[in-house]
TORVO-543895 format. One line per 10 residues: number of its first residue (from 1); their letters; for each residue z, x, y of C-alpha. Coordinates in Angstrom, 1 decimal. Example, Ala and Ser with C-alpha at 12.3 -4.5 7.8 and 13.67 -1.06 7.14 Angstrom:
% TORVO-543895
1) AS) 7.8:12.3:-4.5; 7.1:13.7:-1.1 .
% end
This chain:
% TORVO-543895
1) XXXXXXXXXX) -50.4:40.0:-73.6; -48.9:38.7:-70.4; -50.1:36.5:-68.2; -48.8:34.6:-64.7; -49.1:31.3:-64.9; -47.7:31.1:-61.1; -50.3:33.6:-59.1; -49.5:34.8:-55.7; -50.4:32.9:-53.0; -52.9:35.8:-51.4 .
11) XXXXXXXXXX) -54.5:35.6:-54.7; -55.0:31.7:-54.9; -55.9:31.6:-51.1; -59.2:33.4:-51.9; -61.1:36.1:-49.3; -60.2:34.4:-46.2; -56.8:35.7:-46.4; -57.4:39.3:-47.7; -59.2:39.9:-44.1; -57.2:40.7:-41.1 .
21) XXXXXXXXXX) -58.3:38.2:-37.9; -59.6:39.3:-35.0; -59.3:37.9:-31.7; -61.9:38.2:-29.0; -62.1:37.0:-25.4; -64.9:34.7:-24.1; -68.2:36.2:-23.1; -68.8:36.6:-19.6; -67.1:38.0:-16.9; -63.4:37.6:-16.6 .
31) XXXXXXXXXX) -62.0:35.7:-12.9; -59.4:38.0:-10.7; -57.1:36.5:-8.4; -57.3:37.9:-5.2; -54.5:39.1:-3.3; -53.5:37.0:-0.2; -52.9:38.4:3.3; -49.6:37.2:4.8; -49.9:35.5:8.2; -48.6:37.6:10.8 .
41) XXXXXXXXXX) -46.4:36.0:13.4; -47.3:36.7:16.7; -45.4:36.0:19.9; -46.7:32.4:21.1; -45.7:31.5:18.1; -42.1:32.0:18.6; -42.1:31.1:21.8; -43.7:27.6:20.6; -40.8:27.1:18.2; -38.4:28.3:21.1 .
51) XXXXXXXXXX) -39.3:25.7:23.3; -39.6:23.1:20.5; -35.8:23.6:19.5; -35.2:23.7:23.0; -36.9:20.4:23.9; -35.3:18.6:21.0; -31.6:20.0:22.2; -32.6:18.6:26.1; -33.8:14.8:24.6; -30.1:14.4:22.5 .
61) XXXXXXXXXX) -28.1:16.0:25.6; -29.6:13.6:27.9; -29.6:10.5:25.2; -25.8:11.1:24.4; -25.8:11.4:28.3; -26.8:8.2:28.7; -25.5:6.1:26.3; -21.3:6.9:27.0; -22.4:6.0:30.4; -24.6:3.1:29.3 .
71) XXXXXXXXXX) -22.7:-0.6:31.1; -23.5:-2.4:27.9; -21.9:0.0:26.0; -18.2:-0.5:27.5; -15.7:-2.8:25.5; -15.5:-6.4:26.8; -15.0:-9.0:23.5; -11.6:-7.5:21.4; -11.3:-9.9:17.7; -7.9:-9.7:16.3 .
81) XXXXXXXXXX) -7.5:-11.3:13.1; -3.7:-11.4:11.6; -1.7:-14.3:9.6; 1.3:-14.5:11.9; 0.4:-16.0:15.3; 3.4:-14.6:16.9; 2.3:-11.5:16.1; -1.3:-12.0:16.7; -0.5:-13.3:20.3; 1.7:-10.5:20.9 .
91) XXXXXXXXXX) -0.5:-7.6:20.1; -3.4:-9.2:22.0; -1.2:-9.3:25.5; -0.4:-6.3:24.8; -4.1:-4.7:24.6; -5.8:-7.2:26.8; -5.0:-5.6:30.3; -6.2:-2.0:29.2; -9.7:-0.9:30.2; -10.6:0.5:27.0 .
101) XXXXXXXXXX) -13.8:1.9:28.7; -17.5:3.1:26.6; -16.9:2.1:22.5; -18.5:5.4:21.4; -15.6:7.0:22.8; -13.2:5.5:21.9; -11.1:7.1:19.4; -9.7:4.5:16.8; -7.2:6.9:15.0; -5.2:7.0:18.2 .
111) XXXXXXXXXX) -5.4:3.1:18.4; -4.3:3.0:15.2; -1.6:5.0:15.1; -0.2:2.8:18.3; -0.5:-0.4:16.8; 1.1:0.4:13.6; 4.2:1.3:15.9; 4.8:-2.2:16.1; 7.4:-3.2:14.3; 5.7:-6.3:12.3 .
121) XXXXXXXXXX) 2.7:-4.3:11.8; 2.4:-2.6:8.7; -1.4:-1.4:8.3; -4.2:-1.8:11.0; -8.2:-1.5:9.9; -10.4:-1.1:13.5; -14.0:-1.4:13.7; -16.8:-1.2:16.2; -19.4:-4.1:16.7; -21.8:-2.4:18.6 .
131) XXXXXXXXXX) -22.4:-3.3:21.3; -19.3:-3.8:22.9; -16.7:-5.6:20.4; -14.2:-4.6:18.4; -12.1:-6.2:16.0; -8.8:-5.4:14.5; -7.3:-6.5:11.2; -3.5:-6.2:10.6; -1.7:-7.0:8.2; 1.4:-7.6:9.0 .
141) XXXXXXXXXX) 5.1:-7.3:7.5; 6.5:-9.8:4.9; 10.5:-10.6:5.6; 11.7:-10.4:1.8; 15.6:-10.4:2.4; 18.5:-10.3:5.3; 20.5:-7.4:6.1; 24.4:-6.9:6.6; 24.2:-3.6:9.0; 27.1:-4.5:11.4 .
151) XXXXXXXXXX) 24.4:-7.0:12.8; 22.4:-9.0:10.6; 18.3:-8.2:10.6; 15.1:-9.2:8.7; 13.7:-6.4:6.7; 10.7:-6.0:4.7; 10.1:-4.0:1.4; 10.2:-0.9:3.1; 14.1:-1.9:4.8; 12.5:-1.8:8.3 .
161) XXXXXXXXXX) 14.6:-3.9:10.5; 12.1:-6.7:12.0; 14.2:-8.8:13.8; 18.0:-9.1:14.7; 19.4:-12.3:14.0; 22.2:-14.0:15.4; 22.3:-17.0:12.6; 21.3:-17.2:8.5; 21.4:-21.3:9.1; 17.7:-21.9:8.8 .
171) XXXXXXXXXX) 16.2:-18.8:7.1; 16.3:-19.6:3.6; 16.3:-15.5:2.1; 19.4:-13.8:0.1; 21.7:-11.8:2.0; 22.1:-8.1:1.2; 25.3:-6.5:2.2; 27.1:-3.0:1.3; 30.6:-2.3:1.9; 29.9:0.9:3.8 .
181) XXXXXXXXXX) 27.3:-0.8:5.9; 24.4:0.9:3.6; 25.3:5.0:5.2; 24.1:5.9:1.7; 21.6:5.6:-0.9; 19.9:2.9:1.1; 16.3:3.3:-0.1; 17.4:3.5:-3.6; 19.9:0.4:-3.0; 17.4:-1.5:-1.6 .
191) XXXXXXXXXX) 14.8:-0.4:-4.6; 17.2:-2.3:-7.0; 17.5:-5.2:-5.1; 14.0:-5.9:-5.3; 13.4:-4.9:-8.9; 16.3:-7.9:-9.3; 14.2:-10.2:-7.0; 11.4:-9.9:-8.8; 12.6:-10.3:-12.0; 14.4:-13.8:-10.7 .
201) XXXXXXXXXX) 11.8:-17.1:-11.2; 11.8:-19.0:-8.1; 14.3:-21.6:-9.2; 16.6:-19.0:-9.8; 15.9:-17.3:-6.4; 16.5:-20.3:-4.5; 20.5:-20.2:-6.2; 20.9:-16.8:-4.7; 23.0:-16.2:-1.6; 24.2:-12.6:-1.5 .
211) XXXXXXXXXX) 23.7:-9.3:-3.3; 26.3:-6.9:-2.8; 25.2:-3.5:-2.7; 28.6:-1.4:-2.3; 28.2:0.6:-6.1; 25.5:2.8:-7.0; 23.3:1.3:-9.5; 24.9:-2.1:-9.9; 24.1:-5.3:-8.2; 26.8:-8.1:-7.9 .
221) XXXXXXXXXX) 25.3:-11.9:-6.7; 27.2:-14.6:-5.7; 25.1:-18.3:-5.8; 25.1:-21.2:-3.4; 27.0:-23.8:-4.7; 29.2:-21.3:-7.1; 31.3:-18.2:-5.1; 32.2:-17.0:-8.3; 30.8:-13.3:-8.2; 28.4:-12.2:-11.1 .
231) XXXXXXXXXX) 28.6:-8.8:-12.1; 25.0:-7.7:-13.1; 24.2:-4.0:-13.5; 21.1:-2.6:-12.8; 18.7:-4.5:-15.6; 17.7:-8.1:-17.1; 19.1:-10.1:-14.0; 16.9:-13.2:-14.9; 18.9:-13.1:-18.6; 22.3:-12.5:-17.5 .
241) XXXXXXXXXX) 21.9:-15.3:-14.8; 20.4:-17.6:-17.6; 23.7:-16.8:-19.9; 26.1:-17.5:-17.4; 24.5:-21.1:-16.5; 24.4:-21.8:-20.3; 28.5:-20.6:-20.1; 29.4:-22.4:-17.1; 31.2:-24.6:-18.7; 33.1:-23.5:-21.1 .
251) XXXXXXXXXX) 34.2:-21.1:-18.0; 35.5:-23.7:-16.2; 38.5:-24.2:-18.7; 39.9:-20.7:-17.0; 39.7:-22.5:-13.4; 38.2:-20.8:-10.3; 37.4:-17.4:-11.2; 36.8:-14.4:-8.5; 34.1:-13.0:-10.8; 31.9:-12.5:-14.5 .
261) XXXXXXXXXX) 31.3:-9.0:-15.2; 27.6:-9.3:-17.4; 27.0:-6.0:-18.0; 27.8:-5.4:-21.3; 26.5:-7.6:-24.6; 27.9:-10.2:-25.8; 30.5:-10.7:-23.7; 32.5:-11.5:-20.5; 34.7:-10.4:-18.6; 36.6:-12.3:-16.7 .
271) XXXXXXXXXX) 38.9:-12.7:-13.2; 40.7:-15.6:-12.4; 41.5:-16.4:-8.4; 45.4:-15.4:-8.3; 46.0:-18.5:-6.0; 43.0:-20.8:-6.3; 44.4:-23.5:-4.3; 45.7:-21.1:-1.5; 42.5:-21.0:0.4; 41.9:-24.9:-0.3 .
281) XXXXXXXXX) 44.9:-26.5:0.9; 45.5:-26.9:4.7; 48.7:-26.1:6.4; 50.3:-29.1:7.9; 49.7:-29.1:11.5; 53.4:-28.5:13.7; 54.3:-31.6:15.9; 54.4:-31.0:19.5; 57.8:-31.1:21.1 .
% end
């Protein structure tokens, strides 16, 4: 006879299961919500909110009113804060004789675009001190080289012409020249040049005197106390400069070379000065008759 030794669950569970459940509300009576009546608005009403808008308009107009007419409002104090004095004093003679009237109205865009005019002024920050100062920040250009441009000039990193200068004597900077005056390519000339500045230390800087420009993507530097040209290309300046020094000597057995091409591995190239001596001997002087 069988059996199940594993019942079904409604026939373990007992009665409670085998009756459906019921479920009843609470006695007593149930609570309605009523429906709420929407306020109607009437006439004063908008005309309150009318002439509270319009009250609030009138207070601003005449506040704005008075305060770009207000005497403590107009600019009397002007701080300039910059790291080059000569440009410092400049920029303040400039700006001191102008009646720069109330400082809420005074629109600092249009300031800022004038200053920045200047040709030793490269950005220009401007803000308000209420109640009547301002103060500019500039910070001005940094002279990283001179210029051979049929006159010689300072420029910056940007190649703008700062200054013109009649002598190199006492401005200790390399000396950038192009044989075709720098008509073309300029930017991207003057990119290279300071990619190979900034490779340099600042022992080695201090040995530069020129960088010729004249071909496109090749940089040729003649040093101070050598006017042997070094032919450098357009990568690892600091390395080719180091291998000629450690060279220098064994050089000198080929005498007084015009230049060392160190462009390629490994090697040299070589020109020796066809008369070395030409340029170094003087001419006897003619005796008067």
């Amino acid at each position: 006879m069988a059996s199940y030794l594993n019942p079904p669950l409604k026939t373990r569970a007992g009665p409670f299961f085998s009756q459906h459940m019921q479920f009843q509300r609470k006695e007593g009576k149930t609570k309605t919500k009523k429906a709420q009546k929407k306020a109607k608005l009437k006439f004063w009403h908008i005309f309150f909110y009318l002439l509270l808008i319009g009250g609030i308009f009138y207070f601003v107009q005449k506040s704005y009113l008075f305060l770009i007419s207000w005497d403590n409002l107009e600019v009397e104090d002007m701080i300039i804060v910059c790291r080059n004095p000569v440009v410092k004093e400049e920029i303040q003679q400039n700006l001191e004789n102008i009646n720069w009237g109330n400082i809420l109205l005074l629109d600092i865009e249009h300031l800022q675009e004038a200053l920045t005019a200047h040709r030793w002024v490269k950005e220009v920050r401007i803000r308000k001190i209420l109640p009547s100062t301002l103060k500019i920040e500039i910070k001005d250009r940094t002279p990283l080289a001179l210029l051979k441009r049929e006159n010689l000039y300072l420029i910056d990193e940007e190649g703008i012409h700062l200054e013109k200068i009649e002598s190199i004597a006492k401005l200790d900077l390399p000396l950038l020249v192009d044989s075709n005056n720098f008509q073309k390519d300029y930017k991207e000339k003057l990119k290279l040049a300071w990619e190979c500045l900034r490779s340099l230390s600042p022992s080695e800087k201090e040995q530069l005197e020129v960088l010729d420009l004249s071909e496109y993507e090749n940089i040729t530097v003649q040093l101070k106390k050598k006017k042997t040209k070094l032919i450098l290309g357009n990568d690892n300046f600091s390395q080719k400069l180091k291998t000629f020094q450690n060279y220098s000597a064994k050089l000198g057995k080929f005498g007084y070379l015009e230049y060392v091409d160190l462009r390629f591995p490994d090697r040299f190239i070589i020109k020796p000065e066809k008369n070395p001596y030409k340029a170094r001997i003087p001419k006897p002087k003619k005796e008067a008759n």
